[in-house]
N, C-alpha and C positions, 0 to 999 in steps of 0.2 A: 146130613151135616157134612161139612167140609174137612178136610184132612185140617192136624196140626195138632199143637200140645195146646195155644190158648185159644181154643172154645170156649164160646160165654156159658156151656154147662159147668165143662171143666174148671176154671174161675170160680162160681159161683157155691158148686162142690170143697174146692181149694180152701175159700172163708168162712162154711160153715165148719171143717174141720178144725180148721185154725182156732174159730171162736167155741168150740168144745173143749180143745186143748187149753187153753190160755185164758179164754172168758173174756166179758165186754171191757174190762179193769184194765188189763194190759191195752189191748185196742186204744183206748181214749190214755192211755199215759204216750203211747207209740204217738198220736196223732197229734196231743200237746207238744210231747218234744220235736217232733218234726219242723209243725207250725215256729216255735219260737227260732228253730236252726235256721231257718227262710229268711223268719223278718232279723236278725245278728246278722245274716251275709245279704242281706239286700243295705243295711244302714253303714257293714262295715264298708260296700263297695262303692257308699255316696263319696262324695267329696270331703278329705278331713277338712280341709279351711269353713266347710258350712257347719262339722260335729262341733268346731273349736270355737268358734260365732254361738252357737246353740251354748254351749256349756260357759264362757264367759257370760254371757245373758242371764242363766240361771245363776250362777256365782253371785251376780251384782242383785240379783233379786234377793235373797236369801241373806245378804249385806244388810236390804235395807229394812 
């Protein structure tokens, strides 16, 4: 095996201790909040004129 700290043993080793310490529970909250942190900065980085379009649209829908 090759020199260095990430070796896919060492990795591998890394998240079975993790998921002893912490359990699958934590893992899947970490992984939901990540995901939703992702898609907030990929919609905050659209263009506001297309969020403001979008939200006028549901307004008038919601009207009728």
């Amino acid at each position: 095996m090759g020199e260095g700290l990430f070796q896919p043993l060492h990795l591998i080793l890394l998240v079975a201790i993790a998921l002893l310490v912490f359990g699958t529970g934590k893992f899947t909250a970490v992984g939901k909040g990540l995901g939703e942190g992702i898609r907030n900065f990929k919609s905050a980085m659209k263009d506001p004129e297309e969020d403001k379009d979008k939200k006028d649209k549901k307004e008038e829908e919601k009207k009728s």
